[in-house]
Each structure stands twice: as structure tokens, then as C-alpha cells.
Backbone as a ProteinNet text record, in pm:
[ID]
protein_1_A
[PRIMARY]
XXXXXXXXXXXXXXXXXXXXXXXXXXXXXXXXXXXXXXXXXXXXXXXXXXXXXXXXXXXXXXXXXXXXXXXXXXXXXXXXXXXXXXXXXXXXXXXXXXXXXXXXXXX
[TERTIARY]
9000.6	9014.3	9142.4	9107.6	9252.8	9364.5	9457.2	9593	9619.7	9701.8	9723.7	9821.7	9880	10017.5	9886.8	9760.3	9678.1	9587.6	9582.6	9563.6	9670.5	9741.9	9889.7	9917.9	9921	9959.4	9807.8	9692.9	9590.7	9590.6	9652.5	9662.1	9776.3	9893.2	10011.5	9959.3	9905.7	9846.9	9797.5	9679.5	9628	9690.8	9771.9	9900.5	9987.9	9995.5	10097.3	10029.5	9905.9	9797.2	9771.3	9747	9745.1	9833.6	9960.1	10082.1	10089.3	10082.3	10109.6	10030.2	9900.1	9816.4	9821.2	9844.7	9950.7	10029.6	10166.7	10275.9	10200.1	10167.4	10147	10047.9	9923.5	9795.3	9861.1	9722.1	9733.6	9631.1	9531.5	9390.6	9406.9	9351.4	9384.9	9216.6	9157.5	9020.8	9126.2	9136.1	9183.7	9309.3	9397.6	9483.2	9387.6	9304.2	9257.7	9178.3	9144.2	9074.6	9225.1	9311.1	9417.6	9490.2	9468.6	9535.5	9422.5	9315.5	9210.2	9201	9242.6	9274.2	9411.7	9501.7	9648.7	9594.7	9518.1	9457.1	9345.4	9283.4	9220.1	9298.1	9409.1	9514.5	9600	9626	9666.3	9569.3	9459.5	9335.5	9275.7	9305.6	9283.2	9429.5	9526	9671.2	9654	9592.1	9591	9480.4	9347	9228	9303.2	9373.7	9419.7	9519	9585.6	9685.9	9626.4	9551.7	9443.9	9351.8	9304.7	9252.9	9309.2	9476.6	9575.1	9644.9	9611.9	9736.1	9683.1	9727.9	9694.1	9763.5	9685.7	9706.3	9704.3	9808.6	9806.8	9731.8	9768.7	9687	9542	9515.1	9333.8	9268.5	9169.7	9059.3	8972.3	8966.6	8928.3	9021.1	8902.7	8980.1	9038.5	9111.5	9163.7	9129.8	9074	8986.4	9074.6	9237.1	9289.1	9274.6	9330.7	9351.8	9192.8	9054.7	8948	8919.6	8960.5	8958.7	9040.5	9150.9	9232.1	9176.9	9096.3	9047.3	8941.5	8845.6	8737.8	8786.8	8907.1	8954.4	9024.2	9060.5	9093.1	8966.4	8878.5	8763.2	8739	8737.3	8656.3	8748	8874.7	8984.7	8942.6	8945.3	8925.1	8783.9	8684.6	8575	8587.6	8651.6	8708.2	8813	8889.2	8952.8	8897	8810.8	8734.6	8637.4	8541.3	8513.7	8588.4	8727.5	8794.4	8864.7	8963.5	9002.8	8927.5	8770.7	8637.7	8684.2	8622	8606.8	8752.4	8880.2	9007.4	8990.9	8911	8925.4	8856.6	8686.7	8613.7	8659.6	8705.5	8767.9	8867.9	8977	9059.9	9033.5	8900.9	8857.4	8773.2	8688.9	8646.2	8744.6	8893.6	8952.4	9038.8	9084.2	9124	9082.4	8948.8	8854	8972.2	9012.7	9138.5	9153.4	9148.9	9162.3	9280.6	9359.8	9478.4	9634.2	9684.5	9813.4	9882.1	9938.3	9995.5	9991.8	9865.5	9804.3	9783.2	9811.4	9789.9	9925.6	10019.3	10170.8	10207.9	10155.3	10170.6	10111.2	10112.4	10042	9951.1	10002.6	9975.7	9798.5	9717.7	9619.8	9637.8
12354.2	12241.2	12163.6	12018.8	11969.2	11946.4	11926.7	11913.5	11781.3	11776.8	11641	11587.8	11648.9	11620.8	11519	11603.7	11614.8	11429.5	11394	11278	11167.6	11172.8	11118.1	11071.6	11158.3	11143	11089.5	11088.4	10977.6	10845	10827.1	10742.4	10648.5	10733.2	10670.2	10555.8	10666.8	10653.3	10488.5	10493.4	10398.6	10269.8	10262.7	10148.5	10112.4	10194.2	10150.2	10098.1	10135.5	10068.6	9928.3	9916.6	9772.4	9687.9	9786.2	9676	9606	9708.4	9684.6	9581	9571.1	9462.4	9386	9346.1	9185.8	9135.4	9231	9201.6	9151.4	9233.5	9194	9119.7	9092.2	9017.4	8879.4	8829.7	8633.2	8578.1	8662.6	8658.1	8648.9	8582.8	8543.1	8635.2	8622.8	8724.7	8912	8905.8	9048.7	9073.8	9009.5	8978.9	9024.5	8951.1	8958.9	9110.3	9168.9	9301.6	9404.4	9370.6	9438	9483	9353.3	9348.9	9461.6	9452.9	9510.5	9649.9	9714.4	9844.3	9895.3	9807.9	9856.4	9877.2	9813.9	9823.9	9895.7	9934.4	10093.7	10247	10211.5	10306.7	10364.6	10223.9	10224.3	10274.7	10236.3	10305.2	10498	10503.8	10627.5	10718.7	10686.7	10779.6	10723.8	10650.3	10646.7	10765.6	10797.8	10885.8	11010.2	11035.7	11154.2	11214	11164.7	11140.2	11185.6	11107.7	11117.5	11289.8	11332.1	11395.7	11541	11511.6	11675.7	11680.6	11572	11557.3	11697.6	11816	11935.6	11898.3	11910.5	11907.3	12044.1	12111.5	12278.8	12238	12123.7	12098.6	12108.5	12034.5	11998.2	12074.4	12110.9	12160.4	12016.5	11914.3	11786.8	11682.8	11667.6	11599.3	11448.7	11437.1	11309.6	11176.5	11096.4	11000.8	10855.7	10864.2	10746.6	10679.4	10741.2	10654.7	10632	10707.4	10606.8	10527.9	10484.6	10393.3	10250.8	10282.8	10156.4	10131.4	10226.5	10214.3	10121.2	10134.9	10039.1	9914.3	9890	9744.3	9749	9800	9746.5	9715.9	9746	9704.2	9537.7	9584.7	9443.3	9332.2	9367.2	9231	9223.7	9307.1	9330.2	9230.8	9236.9	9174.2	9004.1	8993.6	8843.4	8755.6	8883.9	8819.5	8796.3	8882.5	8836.5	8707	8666.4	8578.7	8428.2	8435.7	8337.8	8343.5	8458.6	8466.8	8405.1	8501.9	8404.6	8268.4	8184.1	8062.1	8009.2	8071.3	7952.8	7999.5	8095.6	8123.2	8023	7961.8	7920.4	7764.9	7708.4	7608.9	7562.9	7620.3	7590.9	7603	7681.6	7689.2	7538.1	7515.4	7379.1	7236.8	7252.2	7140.2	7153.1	7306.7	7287.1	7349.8	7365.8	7478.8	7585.4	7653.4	7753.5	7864.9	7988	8097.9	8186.8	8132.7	8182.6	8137.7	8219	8181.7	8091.8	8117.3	8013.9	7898.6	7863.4	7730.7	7638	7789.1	7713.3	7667.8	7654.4	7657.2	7563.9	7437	7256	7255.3	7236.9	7213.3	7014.4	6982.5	6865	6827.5	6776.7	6770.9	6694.1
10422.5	10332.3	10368.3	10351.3	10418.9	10308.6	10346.5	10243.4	10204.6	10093.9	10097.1	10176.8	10239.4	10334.8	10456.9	10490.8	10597.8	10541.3	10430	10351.9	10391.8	10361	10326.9	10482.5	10608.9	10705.9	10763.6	10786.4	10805.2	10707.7	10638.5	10542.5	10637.6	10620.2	10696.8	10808.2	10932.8	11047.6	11061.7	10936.4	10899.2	10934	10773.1	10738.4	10858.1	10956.4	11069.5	11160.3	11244.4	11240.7	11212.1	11074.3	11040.2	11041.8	11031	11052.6	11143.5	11279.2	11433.6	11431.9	11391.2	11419.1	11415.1	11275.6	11208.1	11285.7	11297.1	11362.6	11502.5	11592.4	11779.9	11768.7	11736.8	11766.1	11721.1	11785.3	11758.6	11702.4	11753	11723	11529.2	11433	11309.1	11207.5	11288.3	11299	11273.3	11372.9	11407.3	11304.4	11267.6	11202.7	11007.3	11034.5	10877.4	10843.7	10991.7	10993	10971.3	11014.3	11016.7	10872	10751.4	10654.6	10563.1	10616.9	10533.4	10599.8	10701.6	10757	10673.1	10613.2	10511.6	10394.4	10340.6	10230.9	10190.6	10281	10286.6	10325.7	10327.7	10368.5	10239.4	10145	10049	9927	9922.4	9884.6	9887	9990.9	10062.1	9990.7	9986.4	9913	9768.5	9681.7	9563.6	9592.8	9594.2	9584.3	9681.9	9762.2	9763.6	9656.3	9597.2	9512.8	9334.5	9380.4	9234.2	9226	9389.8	9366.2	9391.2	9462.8	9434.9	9321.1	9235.1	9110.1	9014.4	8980.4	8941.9	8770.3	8676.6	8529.8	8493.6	8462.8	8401.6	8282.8	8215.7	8044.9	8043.7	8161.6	8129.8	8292.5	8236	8335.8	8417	8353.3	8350.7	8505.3	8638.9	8698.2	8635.3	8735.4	8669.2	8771.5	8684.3	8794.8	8771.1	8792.1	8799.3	8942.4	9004.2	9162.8	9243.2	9126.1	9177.1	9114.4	8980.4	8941.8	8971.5	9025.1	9096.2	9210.6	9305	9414.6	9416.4	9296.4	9245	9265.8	9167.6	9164.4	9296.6	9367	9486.4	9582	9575.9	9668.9	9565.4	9443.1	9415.8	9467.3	9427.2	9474.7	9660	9713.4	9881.8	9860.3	9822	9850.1	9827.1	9695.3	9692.2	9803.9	9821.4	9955.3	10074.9	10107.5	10204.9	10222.3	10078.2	10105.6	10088.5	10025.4	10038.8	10168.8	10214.3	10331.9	10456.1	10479.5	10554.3	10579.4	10425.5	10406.1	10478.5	10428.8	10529.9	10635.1	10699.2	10841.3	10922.2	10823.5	10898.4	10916	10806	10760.2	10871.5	10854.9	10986.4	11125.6	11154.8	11312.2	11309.1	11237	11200.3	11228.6	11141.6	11193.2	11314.5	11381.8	11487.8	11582.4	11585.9	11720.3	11767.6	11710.3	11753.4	11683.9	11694.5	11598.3	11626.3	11715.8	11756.5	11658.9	11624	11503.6	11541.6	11696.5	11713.4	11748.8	11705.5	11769	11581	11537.9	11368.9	11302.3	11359	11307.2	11247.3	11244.4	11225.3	11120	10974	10880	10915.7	10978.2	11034.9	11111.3	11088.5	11133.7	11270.7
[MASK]
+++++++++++++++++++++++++++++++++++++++++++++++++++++++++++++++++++++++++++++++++++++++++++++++++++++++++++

């Protein structure tokens, strides 16, 4: 059975992962897969968290960190289709999906 240390540190893994991604890529695509690889990371240590949290009081798991996990998918799903939409939006006015080609708020 794995530990939560064994959670926590694939979780980590994750988040650094997504960081690196953000940070080095250009690609604005890859960039938006990246933010959503941190945020399943962050997801993943609330539900490990939730599910080593040991109550001497109650026999009863405790289903907090899947319940924030819920609302974190639903907010994740809204971002995506707004995120999408400025992705498609701005490849539209400047055929370019590269960051640094997006830097000019300027049309």
C-alpha cells in the first residue's frame, strides 16, 4: 500500500513538471496543458491528504479534500473553455501560438 509521503512526492513531481513547462515552453497550447498538470497535482495532495487524515474520534472517513477536488475540476472545466476560447481568439487575430509573438497588446 503506498504512503502518503509516496502521494505527496508524485504529487510534487507533478507541480514541478508543470512549472518547468510554463516557465521553458513558448508554445501557449502547451503552456495551458501545463497549468492544468499543477492543478491536478494540487488536486491529487488535497485527496491524499483527505484520505491519510486519521480521526481517533470517528470511524467515519473524512471526505473533505474530495470535495474541494470536485470544485476544483468544475472551476478546471470553466477554465478551459474560456482559456480555449482566448486561445482560439488570439490565434485568429495573430495566426501565432507562440508567447512571444503575443507580447504587444497592439493589433
Amino acid at each position: 500500500m503506498a504512503s502518503l509521503n509516496d502521494y505527496l512526492f508524485i504529487s510534487g513531481l507533478l507541480f514541478a513538471i508543470g512549472l518547468a513547462g510554463v516557465i521553458i515552453r513558448r508554445n501557449i497550447i502547451v503552456i495551458f496543458m501545463c497549468l492544468e498538470l499543477m492543478l491536478a497535482a494540487a488536486s491529487l495532495t488535497l485527496v491524499a491528504f483527505s484520505r491519510f487524515h486519521a480521526s481517533s474520534e470517528s470511524t467515519l472517513p473524512h471526505y473533505d479534500g474530495q470535495v474541494f477536488v470536485f470544485f476544483i475540476i468544475t472551476v478546471a472545466a470553466a477554465e478551459v473553455a474560456v482559456g480555449l476560447a482566448i486561445i482560439v481568439a488570439l490565434y485568429r487575430a495573430r495566426q501565432t501560438i507562440n508567447v512571444e509573438d503575443l507580447t504587444s497588446m497592439r493589433g
